[in-house]
C-alpha positions as a Python dict, from the first residue, in 0.01 Angstrom:
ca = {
    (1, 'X'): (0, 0, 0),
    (2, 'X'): (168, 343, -76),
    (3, 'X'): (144, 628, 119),
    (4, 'X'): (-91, 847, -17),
    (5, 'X'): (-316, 531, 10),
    (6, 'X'): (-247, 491, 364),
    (7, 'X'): (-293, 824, 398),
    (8, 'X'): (-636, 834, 239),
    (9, 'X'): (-721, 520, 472),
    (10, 'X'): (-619, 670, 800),
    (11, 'X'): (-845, 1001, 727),
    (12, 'X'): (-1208, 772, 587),
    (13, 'X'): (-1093, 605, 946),
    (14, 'X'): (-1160, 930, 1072),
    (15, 'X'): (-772, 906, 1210),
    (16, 'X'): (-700, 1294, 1047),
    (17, 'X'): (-863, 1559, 1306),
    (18, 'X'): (-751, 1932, 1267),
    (19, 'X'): (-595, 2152, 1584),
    (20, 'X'): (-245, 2230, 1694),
    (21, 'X'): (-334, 1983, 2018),
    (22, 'X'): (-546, 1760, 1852),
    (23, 'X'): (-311, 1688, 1531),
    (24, 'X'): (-318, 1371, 1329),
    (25, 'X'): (-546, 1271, 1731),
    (26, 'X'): (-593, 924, 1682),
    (27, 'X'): (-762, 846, 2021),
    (28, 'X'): (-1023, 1052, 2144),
    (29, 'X'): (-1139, 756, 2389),
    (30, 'X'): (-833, 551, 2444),
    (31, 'X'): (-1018, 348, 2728),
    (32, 'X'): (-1214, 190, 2457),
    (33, 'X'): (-1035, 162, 2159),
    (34, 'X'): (-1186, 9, 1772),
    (35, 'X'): (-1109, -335, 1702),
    (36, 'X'): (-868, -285, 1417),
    (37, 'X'): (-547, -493, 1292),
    (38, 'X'): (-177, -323, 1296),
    (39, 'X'): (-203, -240, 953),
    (40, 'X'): (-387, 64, 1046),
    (41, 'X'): (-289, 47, 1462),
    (42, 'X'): (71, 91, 1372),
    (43, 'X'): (89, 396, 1139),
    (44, 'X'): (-213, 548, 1345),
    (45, 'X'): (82, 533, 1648),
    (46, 'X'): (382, 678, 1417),
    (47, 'X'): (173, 967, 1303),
    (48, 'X'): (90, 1065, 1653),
    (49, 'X'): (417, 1025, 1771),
    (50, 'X'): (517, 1238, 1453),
    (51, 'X'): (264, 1478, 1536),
    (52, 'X'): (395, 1556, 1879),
    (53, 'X'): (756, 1540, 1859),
    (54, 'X'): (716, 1707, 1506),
    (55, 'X'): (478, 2005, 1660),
    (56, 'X'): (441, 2099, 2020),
    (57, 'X'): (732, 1968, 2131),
    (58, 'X'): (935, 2058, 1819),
    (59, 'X'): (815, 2420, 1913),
    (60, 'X'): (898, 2436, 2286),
    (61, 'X'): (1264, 2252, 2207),
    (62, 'X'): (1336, 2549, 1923),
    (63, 'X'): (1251, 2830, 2293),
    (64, 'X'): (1478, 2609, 2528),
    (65, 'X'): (1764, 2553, 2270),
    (66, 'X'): (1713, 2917, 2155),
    (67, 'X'): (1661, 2861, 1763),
    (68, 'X'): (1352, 3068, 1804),
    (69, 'X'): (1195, 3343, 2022),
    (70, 'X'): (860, 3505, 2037),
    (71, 'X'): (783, 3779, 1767),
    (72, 'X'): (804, 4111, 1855),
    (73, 'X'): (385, 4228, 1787),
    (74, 'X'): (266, 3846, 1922),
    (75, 'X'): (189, 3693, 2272),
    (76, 'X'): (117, 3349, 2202),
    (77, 'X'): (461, 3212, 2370),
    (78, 'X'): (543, 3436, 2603),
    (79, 'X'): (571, 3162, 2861),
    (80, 'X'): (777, 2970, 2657),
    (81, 'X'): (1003, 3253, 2570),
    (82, 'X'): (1054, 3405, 2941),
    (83, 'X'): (1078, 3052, 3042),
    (84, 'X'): (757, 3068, 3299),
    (85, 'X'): (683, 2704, 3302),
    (86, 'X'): (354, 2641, 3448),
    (87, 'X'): (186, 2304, 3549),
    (88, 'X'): (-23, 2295, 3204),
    (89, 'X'): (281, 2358, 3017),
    (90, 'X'): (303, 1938, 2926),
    (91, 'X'): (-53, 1883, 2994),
    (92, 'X'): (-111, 1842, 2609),
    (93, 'X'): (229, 1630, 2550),
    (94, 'X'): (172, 1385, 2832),
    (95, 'X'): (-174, 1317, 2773),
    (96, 'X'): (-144, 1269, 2377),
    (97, 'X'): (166, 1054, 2384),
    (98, 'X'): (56, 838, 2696),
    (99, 'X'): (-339, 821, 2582),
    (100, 'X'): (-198, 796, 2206),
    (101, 'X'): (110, 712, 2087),
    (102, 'X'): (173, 481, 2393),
    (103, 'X'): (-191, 324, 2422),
    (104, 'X'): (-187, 253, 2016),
    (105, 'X'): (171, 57, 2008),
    (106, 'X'): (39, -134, 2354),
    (107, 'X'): (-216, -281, 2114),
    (108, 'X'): (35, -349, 1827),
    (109, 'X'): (239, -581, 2050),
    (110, 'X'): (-61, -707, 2236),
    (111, 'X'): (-203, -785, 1858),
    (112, 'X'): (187, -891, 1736),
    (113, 'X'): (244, -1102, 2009),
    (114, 'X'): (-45, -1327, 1999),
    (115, 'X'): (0, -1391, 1653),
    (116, 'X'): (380, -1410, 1698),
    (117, 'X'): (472, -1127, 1409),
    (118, 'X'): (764, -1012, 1570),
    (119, 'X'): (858, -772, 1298),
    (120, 'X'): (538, -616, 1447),
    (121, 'X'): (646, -622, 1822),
    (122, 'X'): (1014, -492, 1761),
    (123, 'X'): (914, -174, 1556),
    (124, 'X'): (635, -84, 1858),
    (125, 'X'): (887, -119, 2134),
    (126, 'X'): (1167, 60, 1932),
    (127, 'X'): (893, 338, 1874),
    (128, 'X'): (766, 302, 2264),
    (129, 'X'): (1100, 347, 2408),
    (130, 'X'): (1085, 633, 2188),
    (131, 'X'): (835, 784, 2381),
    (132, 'X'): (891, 700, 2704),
    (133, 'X'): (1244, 833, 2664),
    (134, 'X'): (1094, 1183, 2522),
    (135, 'X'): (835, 1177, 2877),
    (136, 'X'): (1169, 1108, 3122),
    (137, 'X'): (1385, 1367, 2963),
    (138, 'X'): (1077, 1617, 2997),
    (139, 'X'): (1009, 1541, 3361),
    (140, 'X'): (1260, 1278, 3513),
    (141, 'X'): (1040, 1064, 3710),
    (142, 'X'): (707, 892, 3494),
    (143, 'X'): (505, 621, 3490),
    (144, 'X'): (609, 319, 3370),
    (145, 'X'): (571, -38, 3470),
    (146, 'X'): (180, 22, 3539),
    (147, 'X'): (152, 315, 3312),
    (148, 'X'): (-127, 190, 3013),
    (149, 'X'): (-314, -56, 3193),
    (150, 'X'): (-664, 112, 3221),
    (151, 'X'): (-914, 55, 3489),
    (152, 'X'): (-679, -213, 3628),
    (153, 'X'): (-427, 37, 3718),
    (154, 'X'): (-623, 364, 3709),
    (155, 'X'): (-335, 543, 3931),
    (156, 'X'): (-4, 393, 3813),
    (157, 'X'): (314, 464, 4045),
    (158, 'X'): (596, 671, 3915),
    (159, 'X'): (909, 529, 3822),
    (160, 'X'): (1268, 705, 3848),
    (161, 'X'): (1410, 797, 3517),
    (162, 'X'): (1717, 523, 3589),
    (163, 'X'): (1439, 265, 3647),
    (164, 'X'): (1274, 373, 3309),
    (165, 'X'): (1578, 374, 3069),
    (166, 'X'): (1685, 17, 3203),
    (167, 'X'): (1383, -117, 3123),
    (168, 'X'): (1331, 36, 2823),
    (169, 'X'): (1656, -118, 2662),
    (170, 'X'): (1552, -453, 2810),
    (171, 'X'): (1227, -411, 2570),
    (172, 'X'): (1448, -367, 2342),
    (173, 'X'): (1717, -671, 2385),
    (174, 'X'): (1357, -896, 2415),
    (175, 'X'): (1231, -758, 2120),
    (176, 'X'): (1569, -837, 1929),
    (177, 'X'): (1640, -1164, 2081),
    (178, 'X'): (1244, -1265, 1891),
    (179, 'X'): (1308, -1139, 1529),
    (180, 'X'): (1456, -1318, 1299),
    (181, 'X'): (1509, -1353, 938),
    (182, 'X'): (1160, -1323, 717),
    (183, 'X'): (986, -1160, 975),
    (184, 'X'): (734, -865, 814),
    (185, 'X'): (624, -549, 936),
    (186, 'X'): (264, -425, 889),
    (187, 'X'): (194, -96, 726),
    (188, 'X'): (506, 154, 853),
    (189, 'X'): (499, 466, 735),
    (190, 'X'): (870, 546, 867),
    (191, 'X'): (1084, 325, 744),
    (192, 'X'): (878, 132, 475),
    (193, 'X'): (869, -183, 679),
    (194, 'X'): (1226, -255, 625),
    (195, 'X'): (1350, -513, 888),
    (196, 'X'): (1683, -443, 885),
    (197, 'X'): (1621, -75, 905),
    (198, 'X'): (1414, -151, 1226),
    (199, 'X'): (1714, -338, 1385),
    (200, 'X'): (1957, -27, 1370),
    (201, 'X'): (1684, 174, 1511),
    (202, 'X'): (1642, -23, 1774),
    (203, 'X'): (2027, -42, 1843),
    (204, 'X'): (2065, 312, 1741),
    (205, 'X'): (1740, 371, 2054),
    (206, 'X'): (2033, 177, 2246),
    (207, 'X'): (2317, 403, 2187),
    (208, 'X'): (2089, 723, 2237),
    (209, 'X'): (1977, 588, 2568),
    (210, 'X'): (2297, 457, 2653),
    (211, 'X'): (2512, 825, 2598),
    (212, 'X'): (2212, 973, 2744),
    (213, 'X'): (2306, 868, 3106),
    (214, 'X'): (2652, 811, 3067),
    (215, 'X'): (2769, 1099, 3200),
    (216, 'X'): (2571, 933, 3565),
    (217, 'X'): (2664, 585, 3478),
    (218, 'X'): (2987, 634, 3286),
    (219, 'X'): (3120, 283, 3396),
    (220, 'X'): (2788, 102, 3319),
    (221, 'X'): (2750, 208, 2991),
    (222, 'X'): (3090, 229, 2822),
    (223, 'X'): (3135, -114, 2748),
    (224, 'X'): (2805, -163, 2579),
    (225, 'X'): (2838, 136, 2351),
    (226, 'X'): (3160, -27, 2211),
    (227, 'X'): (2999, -254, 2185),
    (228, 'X'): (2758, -151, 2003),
    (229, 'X'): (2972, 76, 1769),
    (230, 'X'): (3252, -220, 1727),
    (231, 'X'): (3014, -526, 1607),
    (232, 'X'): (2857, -234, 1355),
    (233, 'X'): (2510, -210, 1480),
    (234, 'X'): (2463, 142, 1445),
    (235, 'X'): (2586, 161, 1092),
    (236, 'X'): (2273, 445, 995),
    (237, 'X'): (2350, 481, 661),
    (238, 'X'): (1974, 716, 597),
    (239, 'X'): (1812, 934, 835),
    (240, 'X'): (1481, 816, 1013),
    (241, 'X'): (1219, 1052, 978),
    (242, 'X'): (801, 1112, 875),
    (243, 'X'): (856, 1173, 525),
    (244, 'X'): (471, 1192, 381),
    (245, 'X'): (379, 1515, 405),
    (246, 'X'): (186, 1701, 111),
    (247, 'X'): (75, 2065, 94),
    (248, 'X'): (-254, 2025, 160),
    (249, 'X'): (-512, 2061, 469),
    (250, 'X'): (-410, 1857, 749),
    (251, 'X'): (-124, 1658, 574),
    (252, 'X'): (139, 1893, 618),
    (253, 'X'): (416, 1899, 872),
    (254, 'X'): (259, 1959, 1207),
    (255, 'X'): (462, 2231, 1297),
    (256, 'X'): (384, 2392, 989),
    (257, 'X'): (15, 2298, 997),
    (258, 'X'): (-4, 2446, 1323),
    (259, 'X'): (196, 2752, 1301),
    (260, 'X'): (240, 2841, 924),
    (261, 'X'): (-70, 2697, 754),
    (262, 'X'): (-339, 2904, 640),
    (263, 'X'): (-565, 2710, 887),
    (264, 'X'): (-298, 2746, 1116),
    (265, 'X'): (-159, 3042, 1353),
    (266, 'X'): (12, 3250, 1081),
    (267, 'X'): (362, 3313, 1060),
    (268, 'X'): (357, 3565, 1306),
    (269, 'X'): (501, 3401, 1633),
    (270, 'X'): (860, 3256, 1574),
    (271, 'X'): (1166, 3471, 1485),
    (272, 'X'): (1515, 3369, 1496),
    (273, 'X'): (1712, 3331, 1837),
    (274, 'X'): (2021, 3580, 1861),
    (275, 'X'): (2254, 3284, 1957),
    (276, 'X'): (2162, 3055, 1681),
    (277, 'X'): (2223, 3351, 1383),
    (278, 'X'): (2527, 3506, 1576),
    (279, 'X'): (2711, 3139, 1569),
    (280, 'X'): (2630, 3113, 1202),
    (281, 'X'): (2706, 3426, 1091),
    (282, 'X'): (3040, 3446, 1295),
    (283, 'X'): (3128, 3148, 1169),
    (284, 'X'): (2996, 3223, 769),
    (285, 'X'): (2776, 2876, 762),
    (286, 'X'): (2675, 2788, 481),
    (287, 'X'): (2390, 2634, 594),
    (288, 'X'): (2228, 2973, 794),
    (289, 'X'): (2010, 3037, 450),
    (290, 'X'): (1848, 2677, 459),
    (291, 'X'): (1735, 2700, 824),
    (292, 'X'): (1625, 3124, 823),
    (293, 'X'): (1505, 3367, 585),
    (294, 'X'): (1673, 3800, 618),
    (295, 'X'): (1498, 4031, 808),
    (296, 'X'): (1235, 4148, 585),
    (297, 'X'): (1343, 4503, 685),
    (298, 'X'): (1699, 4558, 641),
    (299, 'X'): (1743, 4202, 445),
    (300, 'X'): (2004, 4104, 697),
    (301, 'X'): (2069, 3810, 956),
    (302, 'X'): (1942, 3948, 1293),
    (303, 'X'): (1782, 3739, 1616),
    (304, 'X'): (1601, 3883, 1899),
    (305, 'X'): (1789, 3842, 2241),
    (306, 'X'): (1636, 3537, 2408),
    (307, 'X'): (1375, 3650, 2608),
    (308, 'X'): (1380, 4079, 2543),
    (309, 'X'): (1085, 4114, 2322),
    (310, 'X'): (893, 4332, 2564),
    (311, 'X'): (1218, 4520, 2611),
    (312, 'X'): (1310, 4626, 2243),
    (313, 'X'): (1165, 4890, 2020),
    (314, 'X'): (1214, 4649, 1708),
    (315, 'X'): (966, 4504, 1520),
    (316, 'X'): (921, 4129, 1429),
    (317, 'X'): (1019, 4206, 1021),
    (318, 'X'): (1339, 4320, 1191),
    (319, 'X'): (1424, 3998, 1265),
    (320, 'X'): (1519, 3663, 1069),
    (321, 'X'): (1269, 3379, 1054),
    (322, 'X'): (1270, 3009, 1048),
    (323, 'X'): (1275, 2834, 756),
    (324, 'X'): (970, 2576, 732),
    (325, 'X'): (751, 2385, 420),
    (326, 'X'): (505, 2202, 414),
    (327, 'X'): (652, 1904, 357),
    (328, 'X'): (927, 1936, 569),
    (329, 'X'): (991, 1546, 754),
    (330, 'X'): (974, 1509, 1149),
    (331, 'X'): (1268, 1381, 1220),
    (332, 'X'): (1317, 1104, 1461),
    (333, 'X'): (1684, 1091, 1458),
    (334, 'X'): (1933, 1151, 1193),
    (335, 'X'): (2303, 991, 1049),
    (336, 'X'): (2458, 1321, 1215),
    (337, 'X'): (2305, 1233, 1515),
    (338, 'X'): (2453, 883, 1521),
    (339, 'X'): (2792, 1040, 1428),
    (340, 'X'): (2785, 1278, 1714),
    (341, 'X'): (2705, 1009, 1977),
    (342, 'X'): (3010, 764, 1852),
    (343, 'X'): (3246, 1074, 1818),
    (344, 'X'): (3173, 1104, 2201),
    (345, 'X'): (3204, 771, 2257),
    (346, 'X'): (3530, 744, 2093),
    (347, 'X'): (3667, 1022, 2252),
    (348, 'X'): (3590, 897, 2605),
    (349, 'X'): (3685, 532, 2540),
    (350, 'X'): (3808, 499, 2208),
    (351, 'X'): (4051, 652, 2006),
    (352, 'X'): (4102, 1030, 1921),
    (353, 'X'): (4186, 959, 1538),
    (354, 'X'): (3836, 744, 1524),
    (355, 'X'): (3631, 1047, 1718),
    (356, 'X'): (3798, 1297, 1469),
    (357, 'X'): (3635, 1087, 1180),
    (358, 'X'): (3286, 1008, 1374),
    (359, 'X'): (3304, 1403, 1422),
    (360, 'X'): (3381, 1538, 1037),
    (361, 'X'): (3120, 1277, 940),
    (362, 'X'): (2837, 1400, 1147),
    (363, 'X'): (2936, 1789, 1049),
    (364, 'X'): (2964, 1640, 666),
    (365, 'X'): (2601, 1415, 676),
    (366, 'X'): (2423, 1742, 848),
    (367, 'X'): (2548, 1937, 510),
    (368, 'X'): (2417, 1638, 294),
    (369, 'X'): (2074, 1702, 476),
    (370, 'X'): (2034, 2071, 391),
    (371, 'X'): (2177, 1980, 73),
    (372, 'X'): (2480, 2248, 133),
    (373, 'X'): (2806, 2231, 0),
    (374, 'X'): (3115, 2312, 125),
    (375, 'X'): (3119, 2092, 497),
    (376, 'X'): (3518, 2029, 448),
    (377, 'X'): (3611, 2353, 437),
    (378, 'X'): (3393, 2505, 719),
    (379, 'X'): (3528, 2179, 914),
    (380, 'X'): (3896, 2321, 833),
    (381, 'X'): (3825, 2687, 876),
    (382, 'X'): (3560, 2702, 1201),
    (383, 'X'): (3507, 2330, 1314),
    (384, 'X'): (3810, 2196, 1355),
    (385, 'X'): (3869, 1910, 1575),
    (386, 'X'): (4242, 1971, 1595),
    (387, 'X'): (4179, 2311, 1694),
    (388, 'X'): (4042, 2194, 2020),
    (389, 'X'): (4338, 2100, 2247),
    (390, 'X'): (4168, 1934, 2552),
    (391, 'X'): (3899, 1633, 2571),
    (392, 'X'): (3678, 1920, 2726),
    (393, 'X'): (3709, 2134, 2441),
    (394, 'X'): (3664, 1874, 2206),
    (395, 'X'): (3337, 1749, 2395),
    (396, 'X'): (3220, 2154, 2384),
    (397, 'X'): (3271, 2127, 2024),
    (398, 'X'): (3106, 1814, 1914),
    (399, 'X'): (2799, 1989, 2149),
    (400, 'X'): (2839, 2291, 1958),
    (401, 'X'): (2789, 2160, 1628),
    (402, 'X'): (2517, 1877, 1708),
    (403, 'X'): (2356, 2205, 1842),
    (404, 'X'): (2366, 2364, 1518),
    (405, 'X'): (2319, 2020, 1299),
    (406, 'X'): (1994, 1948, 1520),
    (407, 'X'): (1842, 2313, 1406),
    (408, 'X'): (1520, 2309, 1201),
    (409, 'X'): (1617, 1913, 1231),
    (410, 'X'): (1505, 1790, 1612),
    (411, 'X'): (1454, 2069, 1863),
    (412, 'X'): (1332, 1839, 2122),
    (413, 'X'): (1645, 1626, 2114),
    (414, 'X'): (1891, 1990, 2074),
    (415, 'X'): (1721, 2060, 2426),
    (416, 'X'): (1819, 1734, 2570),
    (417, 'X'): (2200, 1703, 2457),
    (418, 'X'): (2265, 2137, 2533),
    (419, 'X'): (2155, 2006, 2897),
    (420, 'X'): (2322, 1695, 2893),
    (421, 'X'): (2675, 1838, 2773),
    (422, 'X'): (2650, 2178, 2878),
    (423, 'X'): (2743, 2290, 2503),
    (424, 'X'): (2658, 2585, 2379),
    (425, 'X'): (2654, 2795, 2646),
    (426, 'X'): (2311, 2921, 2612),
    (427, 'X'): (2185, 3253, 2783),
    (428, 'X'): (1939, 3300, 3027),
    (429, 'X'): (1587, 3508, 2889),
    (430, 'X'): (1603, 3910, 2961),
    (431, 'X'): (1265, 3859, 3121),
    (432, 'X'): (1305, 3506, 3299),
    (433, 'X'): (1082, 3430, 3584),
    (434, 'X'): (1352, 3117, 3648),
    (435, 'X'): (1554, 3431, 3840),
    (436, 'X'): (1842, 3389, 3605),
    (437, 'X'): (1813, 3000, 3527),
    (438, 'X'): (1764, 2788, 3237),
    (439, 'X'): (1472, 2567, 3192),
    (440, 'X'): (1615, 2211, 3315),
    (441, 'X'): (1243, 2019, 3269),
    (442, 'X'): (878, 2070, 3273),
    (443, 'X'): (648, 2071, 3610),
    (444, 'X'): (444, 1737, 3628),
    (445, 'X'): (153, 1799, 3454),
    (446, 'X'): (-142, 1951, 3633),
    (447, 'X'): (-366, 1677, 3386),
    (448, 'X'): (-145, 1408, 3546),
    (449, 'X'): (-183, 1547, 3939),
    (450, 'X'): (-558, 1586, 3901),
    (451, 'X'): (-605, 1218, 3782),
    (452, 'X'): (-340, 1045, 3992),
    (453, 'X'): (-283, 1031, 4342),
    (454, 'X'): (43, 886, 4288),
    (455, 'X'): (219, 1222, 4125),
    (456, 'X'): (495, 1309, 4291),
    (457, 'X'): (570, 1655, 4479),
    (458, 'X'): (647, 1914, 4228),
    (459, 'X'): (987, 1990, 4101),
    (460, 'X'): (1136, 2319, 4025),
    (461, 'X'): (1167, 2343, 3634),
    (462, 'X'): (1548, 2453, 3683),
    (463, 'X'): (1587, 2135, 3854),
    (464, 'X'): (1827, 1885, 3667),
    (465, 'X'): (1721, 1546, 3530),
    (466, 'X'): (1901, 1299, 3694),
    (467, 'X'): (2086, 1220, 3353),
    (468, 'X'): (2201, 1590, 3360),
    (469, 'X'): (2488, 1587, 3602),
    (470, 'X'): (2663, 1924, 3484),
}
């Protein structure tokens, strides 16, 4: 089945609803969900997934990474922007992913299991620990081991984040240990049902989770990241992304549909970040004119000091603005990505000449995705790995360019590796009601404290994830 077909299937389904919450909402009453087979359960799950990691939190990674700031004349993310994080703030994430994304792939590998189509089972679990993994970096603690069990477990207990990731990668292992050679997929509208893409994703999930807490588990994890990086089982040769998107009502890319769309916002509420355009432009990037457009006044690469609109007498055409289409894939992670992670891991357990090469590869694969030219010679002239004289400086610089390689690309994951390694230094918000701190995670969600018991006390939002030990 192609994808416009599956496309066309999902929306008579009634799978399509409009809304920047509500996007590609595929479970209005998860508690009693259709009888349907994967073939619809399973691209129903990666489209919501999509949907969220692609929109709202695609959007709120671009304010904490500082790609974007509020425009000048608009209001909509002012709490975003001055980085006033308020109990509803990942109401709409936590609910959609767990009552969505989460509750779909549960009956995937329910469905999978029983019929032993472990194709089936391996691509749900890489996608849940997906998921789960984006809820623990958000808030630390979650629930987990009783989390999606309905009316059984109506108030499951919350889990530490180091209880989540182990048993997210022993999902994994299980689900690896069942596949085998022949095995199908049902209708996957990320990587085309392609076993053997599905088992580097599911070692690549590995890795991510693995560098993720290594700087609190340094000795735990080492070993099995060699691992992983010596016996080739992270070899990502293409990036992993939502391709499908078509200009047209409620097929584009969420953040687009949302925010850009006719039917959407407008493009009146994201201008460029000041330390995002000042890096490029100091460092002549080639790739600055495929991620933001000139001011429209002036015609000239300017962002708005994070967090200073109310304190400027500039207007939002003085500014640059994010470059976005329609059709733009949400990516779920890319070969740069991959690169960046085993140029770390090299560095801290490997080899310096094999990090050097992990490192130019990830800088050169980021220019293959914008389609820009030129990666050696920006490597040479502002990039160099040579140029860095310490392990420190090297790990600042490797953070320093995922930073920029993650831009327009995966905002949610730029937020989570600028905390984890501390690279770029990014500045607090001119109007910051953190009293001159950066945003470390998101409150518990008021939707989760008014339905569960269990909740824990709240956390300060400048409050480090346990993974974040810096």
């Amino acid at each position: 089945m192609n994808m416009k077909k599956i496309l066309s299937s999902l929306a008579v389904a009634g799978l399509l609803l409009t809304g920047c919450d509500s996007y590609l909402d595929v479970n209005q009453n998860p508690n009693y969900p259709m009888t349907v087979n994967n073939d619809l359960v399973l691209p129903s799950a990666e489209n919501f997934i999509a949907a969220k990691l692609g929109e709202s939190l695609f959007n709120a990674g671009g304010f904490f990474a500082q790609y974007w700031d509020q425009a000048v004349e608009a209001n909509q993310y002012n709490d975003l922007a001055e980085y006033n994080i308020l109990q509803t703030a990942f109401n709409a994430p936590y609910r959609d992913l767990m009552a969505g994304g989460l509750t779909d792939l549960k009956v995937v590998i329910d469905q999978a299991t029983a019929k032993e189509s472990w194709g089936d089972v391996l691509a749900a679990t890489v996608l849940r620990a997906y998921t789960f993994q984006i809820l623990a970096d958000a808030l630390g603690d979650i629930p987990y081991t009783d989390a999606l069990k309905g009316s059984a477990v109506p108030m499951p207990a919350w889990e530490a984040g180091t209880n989540v990731y182990a048993g997210l990668i022993t999902e994994i292992d299980n689900a690896l240990t069942k596949v085998k050679t022949g095995d199908v997929i049902s209708t996957d509208l990320i990587l085309d049902g392609n076993l053997n893409d599905w088992i580097t994703f599911a070692n690549v999930m590995k890795l991510k989770l693995y560098m993720r807490e290594s700087n609190f588990d340094e000795i735990g994890v080492k070993n099995q990241v060699m691992a992983l990086i010596n016996d080739g089982k992270i070899n990502l040769t293409n990036d992993i992304k939502m391709g499908i998107y078509e200009d047209a009502s409620e097929k584009r890319n969420p953040w687009y549909e949302c925010n850009w769309s006719g039917s959407g916002l407008g493009t009146i509420n994201n201008i460029a970040s000041s330390p995002i355009i000042d890096y490029l432009v100091d460092t002549n990037d080639p790739r600055i004119s495929r991620l933001f457009t000139k001011s429209a006044n002036g015609n000239a690469w300017k962002g708005l000091l994070p967090g200073s609109k109310t304190l400027v007498t500039t207007k939002t055409k003085d500014y640059s603005f994010p470059l976005m289409t329609a059709t733009t894939p949400v990516y779920f992670v890319t070969v740069a990505e991959v690169q960046f992670f085993i140029a770390e891991a090299q560095l801290r357990w490997g080899t310096d000449a094999a990090a050097k090469t992990a490192y130019e590869a990830a800088v050169s694969a980021n220019f293959d995705l914008h389609g820009v030219s030129g990666a050696s010679a920006f490597i040479s002239n502002f990039a160099s790995w040579d140029g860095a004289s310490t392990a420190a400086g090297k790990i600042a610089l490797i953070g320093k360019q995922k930073w920029v390689a993650l831009c327009m690309v995966n905002h949610w994951e730029a937020w989570s590796e600028a905390r984890r390694l501390d690279s770029p230094s990014l500045l607090v918000p001119a109007q910051n009601y953190l009293n001159d701190k950066l945003v470390k995670r998101f409150l518990y969600p008021e939707l989760a404290r008014n339905f569960n018991d269990k909740t824990p006390d709240e956390v300060d939002a400048d409050v480090n994830v346990w993974w974040d030990m810096n």
